[in-house]
mmCIF file of the N, C-alpha and C atoms, coordinates in Angstrom:
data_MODEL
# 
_entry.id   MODEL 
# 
loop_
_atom_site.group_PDB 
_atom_site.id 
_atom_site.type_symbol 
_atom_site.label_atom_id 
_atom_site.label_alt_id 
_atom_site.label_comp_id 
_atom_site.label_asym_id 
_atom_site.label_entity_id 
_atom_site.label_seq_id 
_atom_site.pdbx_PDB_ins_code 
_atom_site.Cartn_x 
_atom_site.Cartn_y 
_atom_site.Cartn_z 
_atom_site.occupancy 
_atom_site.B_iso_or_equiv 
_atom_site.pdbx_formal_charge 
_atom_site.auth_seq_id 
_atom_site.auth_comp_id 
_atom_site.auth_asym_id 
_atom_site.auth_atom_id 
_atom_site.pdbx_PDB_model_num 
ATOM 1   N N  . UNK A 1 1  ? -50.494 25.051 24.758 1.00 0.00 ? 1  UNK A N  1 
ATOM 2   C CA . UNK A 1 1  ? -50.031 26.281 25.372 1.00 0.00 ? 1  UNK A CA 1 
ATOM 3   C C  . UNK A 1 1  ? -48.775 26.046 26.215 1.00 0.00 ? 1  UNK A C  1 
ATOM 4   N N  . UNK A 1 2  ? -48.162 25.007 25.933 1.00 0.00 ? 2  UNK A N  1 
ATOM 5   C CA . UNK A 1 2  ? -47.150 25.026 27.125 1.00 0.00 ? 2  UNK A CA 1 
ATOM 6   C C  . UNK A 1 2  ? -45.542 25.348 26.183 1.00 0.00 ? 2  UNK A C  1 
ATOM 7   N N  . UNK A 1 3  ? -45.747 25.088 24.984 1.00 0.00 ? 3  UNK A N  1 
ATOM 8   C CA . UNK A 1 3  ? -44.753 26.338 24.786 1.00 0.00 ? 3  UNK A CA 1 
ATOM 9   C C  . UNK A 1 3  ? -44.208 27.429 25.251 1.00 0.00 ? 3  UNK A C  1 
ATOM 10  N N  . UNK A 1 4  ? -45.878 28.460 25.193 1.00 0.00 ? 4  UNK A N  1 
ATOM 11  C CA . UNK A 1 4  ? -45.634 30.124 26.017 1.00 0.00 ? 4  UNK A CA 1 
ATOM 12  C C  . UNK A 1 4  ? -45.652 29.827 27.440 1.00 0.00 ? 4  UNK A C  1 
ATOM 13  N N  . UNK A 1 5  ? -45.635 28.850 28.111 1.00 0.00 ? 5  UNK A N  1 
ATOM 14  C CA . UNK A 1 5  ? -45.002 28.709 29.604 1.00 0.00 ? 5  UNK A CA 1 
ATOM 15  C C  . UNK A 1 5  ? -43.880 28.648 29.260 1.00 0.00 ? 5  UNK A C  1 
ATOM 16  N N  . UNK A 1 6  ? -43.094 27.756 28.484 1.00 0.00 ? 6  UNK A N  1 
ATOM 17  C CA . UNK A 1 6  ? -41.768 27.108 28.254 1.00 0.00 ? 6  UNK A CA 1 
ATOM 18  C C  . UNK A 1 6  ? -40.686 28.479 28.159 1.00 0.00 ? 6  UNK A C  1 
ATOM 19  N N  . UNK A 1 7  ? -41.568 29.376 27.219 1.00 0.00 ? 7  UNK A N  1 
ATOM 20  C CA . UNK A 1 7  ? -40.492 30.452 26.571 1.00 0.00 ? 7  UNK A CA 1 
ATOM 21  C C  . UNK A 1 7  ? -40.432 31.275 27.982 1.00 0.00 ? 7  UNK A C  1 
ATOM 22  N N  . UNK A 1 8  ? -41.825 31.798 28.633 1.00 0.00 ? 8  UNK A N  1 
ATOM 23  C CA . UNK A 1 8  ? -41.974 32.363 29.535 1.00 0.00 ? 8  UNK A CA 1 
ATOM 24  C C  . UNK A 1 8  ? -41.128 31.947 30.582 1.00 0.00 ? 8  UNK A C  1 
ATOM 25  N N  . UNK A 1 9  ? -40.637 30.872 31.032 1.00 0.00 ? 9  UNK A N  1 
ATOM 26  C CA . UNK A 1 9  ? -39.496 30.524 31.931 1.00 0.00 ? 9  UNK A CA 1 
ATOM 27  C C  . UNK A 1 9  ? -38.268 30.306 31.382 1.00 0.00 ? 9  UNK A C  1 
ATOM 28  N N  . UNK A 1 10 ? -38.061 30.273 30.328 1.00 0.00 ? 10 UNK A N  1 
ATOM 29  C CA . UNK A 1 10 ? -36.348 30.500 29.833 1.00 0.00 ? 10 UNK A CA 1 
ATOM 30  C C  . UNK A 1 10 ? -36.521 32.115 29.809 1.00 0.00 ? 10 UNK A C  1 
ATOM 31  N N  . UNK A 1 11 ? -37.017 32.910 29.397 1.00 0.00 ? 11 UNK A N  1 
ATOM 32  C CA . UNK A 1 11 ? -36.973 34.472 29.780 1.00 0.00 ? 11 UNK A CA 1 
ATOM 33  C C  . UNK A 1 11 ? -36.719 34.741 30.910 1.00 0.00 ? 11 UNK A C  1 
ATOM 34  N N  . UNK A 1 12 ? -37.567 34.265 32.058 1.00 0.00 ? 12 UNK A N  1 
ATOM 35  C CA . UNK A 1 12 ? -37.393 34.340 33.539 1.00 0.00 ? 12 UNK A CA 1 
ATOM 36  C C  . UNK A 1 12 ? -36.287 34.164 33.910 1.00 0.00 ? 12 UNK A C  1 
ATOM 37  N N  . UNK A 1 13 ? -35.784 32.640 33.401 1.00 0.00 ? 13 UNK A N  1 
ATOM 38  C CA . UNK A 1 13 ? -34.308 32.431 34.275 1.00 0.00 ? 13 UNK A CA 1 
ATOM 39  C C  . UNK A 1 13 ? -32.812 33.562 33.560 1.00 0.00 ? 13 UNK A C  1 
ATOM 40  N N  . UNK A 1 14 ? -33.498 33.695 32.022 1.00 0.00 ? 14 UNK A N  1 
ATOM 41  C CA . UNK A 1 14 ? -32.440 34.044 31.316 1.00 0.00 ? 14 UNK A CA 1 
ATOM 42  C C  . UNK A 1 14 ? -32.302 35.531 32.203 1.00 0.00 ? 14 UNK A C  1 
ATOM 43  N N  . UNK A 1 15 ? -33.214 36.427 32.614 1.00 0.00 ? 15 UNK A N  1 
ATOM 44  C CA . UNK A 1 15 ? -32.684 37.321 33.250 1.00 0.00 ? 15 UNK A CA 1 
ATOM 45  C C  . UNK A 1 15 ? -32.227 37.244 34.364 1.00 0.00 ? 15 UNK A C  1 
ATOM 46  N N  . UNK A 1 16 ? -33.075 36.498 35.660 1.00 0.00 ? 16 UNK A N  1 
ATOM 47  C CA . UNK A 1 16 ? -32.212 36.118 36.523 1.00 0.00 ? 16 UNK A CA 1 
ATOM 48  C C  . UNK A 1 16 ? -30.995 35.773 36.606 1.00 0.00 ? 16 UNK A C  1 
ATOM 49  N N  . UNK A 1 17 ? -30.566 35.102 35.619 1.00 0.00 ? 17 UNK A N  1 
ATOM 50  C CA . UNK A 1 17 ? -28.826 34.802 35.871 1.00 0.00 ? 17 UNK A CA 1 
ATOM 51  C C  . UNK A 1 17 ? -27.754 36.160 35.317 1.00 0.00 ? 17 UNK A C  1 
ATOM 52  N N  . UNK A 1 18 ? -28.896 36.753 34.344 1.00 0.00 ? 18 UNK A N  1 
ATOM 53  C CA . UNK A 1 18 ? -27.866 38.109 34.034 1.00 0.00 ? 18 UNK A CA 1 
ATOM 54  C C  . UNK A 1 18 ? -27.834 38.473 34.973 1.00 0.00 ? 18 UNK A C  1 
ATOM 55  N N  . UNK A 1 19 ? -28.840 39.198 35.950 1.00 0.00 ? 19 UNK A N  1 
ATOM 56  C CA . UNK A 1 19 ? -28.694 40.064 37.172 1.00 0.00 ? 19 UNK A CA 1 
ATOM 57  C C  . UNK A 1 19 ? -27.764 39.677 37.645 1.00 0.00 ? 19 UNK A C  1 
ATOM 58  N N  . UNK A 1 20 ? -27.456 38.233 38.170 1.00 0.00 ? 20 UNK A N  1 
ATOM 59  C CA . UNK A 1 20 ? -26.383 37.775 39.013 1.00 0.00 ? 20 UNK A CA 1 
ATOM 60  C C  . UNK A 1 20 ? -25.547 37.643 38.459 1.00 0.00 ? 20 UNK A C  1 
ATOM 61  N N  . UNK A 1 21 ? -25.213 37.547 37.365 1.00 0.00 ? 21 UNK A N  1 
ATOM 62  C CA . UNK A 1 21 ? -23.298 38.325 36.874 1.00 0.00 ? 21 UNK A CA 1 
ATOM 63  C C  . UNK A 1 21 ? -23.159 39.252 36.743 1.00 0.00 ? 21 UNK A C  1 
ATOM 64  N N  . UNK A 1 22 ? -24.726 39.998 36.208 1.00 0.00 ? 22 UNK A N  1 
ATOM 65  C CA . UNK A 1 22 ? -24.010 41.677 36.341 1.00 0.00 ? 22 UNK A CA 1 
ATOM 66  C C  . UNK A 1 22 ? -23.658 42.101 38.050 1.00 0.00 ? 22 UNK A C  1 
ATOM 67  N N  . UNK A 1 23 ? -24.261 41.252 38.998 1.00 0.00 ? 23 UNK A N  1 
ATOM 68  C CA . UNK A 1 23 ? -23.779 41.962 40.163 1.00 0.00 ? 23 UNK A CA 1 
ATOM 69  C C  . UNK A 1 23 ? -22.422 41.363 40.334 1.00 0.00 ? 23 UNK A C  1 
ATOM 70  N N  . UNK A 1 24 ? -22.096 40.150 40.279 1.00 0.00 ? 24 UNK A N  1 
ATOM 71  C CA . UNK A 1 24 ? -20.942 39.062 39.973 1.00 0.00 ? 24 UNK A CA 1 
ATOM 72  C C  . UNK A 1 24 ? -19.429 39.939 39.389 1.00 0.00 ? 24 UNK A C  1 
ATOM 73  N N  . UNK A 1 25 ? -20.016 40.811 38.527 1.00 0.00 ? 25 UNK A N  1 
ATOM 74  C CA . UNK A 1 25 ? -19.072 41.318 37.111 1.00 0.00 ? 25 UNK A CA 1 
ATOM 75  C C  . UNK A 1 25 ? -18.563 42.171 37.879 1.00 0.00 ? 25 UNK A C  1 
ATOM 76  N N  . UNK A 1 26 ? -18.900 43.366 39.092 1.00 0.00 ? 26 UNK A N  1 
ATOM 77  C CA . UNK A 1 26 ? -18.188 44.215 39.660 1.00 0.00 ? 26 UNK A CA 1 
ATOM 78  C C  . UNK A 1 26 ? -17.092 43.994 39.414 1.00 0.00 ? 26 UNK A C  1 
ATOM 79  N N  . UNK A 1 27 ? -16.344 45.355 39.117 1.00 0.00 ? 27 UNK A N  1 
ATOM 80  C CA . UNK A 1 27 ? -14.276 45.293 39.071 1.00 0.00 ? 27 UNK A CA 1 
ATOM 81  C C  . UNK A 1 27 ? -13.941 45.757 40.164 1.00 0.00 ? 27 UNK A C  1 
ATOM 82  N N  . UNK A 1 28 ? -13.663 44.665 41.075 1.00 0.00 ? 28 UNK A N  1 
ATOM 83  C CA . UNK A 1 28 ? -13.072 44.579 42.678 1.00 0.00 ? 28 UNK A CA 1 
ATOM 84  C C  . UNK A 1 28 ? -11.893 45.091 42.512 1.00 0.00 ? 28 UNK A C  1 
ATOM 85  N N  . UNK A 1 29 ? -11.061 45.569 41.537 1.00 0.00 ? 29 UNK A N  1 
ATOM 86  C CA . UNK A 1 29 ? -9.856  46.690 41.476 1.00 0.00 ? 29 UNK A CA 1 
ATOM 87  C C  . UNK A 1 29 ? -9.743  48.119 41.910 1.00 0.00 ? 29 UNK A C  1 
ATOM 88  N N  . UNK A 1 30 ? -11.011 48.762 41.444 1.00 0.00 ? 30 UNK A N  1 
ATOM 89  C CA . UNK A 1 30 ? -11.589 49.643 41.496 1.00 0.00 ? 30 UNK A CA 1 
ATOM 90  C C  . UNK A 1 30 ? -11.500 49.958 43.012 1.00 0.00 ? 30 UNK A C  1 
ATOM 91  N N  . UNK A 1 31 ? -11.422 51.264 43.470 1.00 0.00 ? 31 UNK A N  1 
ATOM 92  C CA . UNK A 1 31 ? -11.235 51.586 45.149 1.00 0.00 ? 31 UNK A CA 1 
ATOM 93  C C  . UNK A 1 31 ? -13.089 52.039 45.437 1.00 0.00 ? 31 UNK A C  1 
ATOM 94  N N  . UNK A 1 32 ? -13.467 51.127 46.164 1.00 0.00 ? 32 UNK A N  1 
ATOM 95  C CA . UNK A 1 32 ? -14.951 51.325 46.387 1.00 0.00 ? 32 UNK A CA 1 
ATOM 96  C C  . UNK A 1 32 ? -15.314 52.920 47.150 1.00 0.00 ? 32 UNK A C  1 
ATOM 97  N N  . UNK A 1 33 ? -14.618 53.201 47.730 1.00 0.00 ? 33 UNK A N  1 
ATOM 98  C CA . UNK A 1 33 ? -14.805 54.813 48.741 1.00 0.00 ? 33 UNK A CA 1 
ATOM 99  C C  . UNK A 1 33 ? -13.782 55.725 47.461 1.00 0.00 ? 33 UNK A C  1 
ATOM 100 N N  . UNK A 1 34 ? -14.019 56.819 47.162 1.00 0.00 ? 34 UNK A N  1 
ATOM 101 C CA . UNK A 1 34 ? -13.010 57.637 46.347 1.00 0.00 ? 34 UNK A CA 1 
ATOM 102 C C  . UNK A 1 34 ? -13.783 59.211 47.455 1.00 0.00 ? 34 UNK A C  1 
ATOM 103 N N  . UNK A 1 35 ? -13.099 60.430 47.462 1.00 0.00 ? 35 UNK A N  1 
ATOM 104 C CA . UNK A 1 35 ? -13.031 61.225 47.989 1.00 0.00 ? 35 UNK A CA 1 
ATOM 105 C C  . UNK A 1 35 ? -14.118 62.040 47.274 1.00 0.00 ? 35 UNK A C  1 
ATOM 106 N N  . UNK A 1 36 ? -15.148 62.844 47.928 1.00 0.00 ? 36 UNK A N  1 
ATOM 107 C CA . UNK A 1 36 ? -15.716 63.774 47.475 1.00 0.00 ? 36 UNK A CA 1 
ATOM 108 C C  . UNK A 1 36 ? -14.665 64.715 47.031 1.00 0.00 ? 36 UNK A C  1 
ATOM 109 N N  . UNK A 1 37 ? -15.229 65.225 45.472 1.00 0.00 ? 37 UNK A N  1 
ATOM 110 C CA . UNK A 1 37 ? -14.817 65.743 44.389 1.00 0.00 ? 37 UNK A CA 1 
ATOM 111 C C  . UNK A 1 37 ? -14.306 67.959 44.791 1.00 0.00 ? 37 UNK A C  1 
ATOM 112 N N  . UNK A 1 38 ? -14.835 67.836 46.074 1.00 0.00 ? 38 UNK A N  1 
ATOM 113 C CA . UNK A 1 38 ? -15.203 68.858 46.094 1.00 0.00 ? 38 UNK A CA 1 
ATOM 114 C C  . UNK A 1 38 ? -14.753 69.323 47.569 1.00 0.00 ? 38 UNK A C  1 
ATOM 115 N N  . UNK A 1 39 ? -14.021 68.257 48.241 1.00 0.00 ? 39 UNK A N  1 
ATOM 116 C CA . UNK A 1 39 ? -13.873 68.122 49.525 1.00 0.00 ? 39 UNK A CA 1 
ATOM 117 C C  . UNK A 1 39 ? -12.628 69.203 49.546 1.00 0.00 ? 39 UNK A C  1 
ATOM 118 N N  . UNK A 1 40 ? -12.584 70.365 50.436 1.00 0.00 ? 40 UNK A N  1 
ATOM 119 C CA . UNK A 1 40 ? -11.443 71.197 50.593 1.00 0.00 ? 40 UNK A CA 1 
ATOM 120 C C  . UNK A 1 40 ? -9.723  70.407 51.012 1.00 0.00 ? 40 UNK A C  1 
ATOM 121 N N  . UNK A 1 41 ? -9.112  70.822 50.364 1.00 0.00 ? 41 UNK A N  1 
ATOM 122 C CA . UNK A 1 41 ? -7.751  70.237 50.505 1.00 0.00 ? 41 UNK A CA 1 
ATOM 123 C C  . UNK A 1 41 ? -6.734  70.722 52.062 1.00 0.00 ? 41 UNK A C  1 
ATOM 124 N N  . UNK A 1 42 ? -6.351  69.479 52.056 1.00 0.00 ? 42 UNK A N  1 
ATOM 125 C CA . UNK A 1 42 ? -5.757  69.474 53.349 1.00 0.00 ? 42 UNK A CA 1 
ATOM 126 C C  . UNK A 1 42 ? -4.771  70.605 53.695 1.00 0.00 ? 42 UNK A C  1 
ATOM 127 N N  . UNK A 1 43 ? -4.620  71.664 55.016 1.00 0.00 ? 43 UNK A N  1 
ATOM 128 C CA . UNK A 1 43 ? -3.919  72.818 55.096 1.00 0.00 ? 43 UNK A CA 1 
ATOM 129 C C  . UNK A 1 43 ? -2.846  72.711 55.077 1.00 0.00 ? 43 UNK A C  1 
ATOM 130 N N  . UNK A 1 44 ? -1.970  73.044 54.307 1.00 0.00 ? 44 UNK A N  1 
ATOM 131 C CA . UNK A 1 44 ? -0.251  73.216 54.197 1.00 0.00 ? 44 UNK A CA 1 
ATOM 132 C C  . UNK A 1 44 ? 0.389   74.705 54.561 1.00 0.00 ? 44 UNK A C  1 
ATOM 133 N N  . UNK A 1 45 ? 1.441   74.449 54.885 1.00 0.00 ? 45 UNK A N  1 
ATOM 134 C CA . UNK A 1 45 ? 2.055   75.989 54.932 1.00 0.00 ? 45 UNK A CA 1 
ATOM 135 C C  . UNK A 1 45 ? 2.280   76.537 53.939 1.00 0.00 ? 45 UNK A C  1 
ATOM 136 N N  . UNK A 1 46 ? 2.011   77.569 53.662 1.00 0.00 ? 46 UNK A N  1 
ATOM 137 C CA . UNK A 1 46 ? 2.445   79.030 52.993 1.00 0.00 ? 46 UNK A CA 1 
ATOM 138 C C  . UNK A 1 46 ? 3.456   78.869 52.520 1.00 0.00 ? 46 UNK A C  1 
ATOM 139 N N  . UNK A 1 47 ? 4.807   78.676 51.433 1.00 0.00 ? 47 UNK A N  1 
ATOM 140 C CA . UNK A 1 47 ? 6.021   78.305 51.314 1.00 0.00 ? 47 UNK A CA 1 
ATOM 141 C C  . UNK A 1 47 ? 6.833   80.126 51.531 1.00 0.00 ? 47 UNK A C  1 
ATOM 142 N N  . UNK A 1 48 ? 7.855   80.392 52.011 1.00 0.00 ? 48 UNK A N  1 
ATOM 143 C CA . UNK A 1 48 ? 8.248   81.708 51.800 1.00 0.00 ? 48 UNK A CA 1 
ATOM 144 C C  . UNK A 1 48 ? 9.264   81.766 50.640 1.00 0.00 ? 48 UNK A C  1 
ATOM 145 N N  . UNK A 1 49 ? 8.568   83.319 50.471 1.00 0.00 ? 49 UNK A N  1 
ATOM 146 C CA . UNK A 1 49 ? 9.013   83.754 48.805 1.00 0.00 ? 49 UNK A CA 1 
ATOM 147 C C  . UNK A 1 49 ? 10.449  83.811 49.008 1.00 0.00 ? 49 UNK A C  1 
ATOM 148 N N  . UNK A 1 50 ? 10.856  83.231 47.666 1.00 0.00 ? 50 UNK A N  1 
ATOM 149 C CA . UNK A 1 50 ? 12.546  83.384 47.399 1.00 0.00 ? 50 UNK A CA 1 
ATOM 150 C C  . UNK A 1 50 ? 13.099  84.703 47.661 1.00 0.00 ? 50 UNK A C  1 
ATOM 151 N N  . UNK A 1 51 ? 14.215  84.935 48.061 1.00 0.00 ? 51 UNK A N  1 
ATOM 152 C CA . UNK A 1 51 ? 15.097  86.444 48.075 1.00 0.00 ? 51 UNK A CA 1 
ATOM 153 C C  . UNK A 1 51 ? 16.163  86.612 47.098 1.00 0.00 ? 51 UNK A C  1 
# 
């Protein structure tokens, strides 16, 4: 039976190390804060109409 231990811990580690590159893999390019989508836009003046 120490096969199905054997496989049973290369499964174990094999995911453990994915987890930690998938957290690893983040694209640190990417701007971590981006603006709510929905957030009202900043007040500007009125421009006056051409004559």
């Amino acid at each position: 039976m120490a096969i199905r231990s054997l496989i049973v811990g290369t499964v174990f580690i094999g995911v453990f190390v994915a987890i930690i590159l998938s957290i690893a893999w983040i694209d640190k390019s990417q701007p971590t804060h981006e603006p709510a989508p929905l957030a009202p836009a900043p007040e500007r003046p009125i421009p006056a109409p051409n004559q």
